[in-house]
Every structure is written in structure tokens, then in C-alpha cells.
C-alpha positions, 0 to 999 in steps of 0.5 A: 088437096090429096084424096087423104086430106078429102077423106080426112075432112070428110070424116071428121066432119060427117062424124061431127055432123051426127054429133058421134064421138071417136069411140062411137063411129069406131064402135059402129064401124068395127074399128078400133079408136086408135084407128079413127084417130089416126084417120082424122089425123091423115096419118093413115088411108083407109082401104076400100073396104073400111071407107065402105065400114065408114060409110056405113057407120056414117050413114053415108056413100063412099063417093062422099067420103071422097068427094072433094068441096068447094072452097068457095062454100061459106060452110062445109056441106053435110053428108048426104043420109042414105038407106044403109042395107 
């Protein structure tokens, strides 16, 4: 699985997770819709500084964005909550 795909699911999931719809996180992140649509999709890869935006939105860590899962879990595990500054 490519760094995209770990990304791609993991911010599908953590939105989804924190019951966020595509307008929301883009609100909360700073971003357009468009641009979380296109992120979901894998059709674009976030630079570091907006996977930091996501974190932020998500209430998360970059690291988790990033961090593969296994594929031996039952169930996709959820974002850690983080004190976000």
C-alpha cells in the first residue's frame, strides 16, 4: 500500500469516525471541498503542511495520518484524540 492509499484511508476514516462531513473538515481545515474530495479519492497527495491543517481539523497527529494498519485487525482502528494548541 503506497504512503497516498495510508493517507487516503485514514482520512476518510478519521472524518467519518468524528461523524464530519467533506464541507466541515474542509471548513475546519481551511480547505476547499473540492480539495478533500480529491484527497479521499487518492487523486491528489497532501503536502506537509496541509496534512498538518488535517491533523489539526481531525484532532489528531500527522504520524496517524500516515501510519499504515494492520490487515489482520477486524475493524479499522480509530485516530487517537490529541490536545490540538
Amino acid at each position: 500500500m503506497s504512503l497516498t492509499e495510508i493517507v487516503t484511508a485514514n482520512l476518510k476514516k478519521g472524518r467519518i469516525r468524528r461523524k464530519l462531513s467533506q464541507e466541515s473538515l474542509a471548513a475546519k481545515a481551511g480547505l476547499s471541498v473540492s480539495y478533500i474530495s480529491m484527497l479521499e479519492r487518492g487523486q491528489r497527495s497532501p503536502p506537509l503542511d496541509t496534512l498538518e491543517q488535517l491533523a489539526r481539523a481531525l484532532g489528531t497527529r500527522v504520524a496517524d495520518l500516515i501510519r499504515a494498519r494492520s490487515h489482520k485487525a477486524k475493524g479499522p482502528k480509530a485516530l487517537p484524540e490529541v490536545a490540538v494548541p
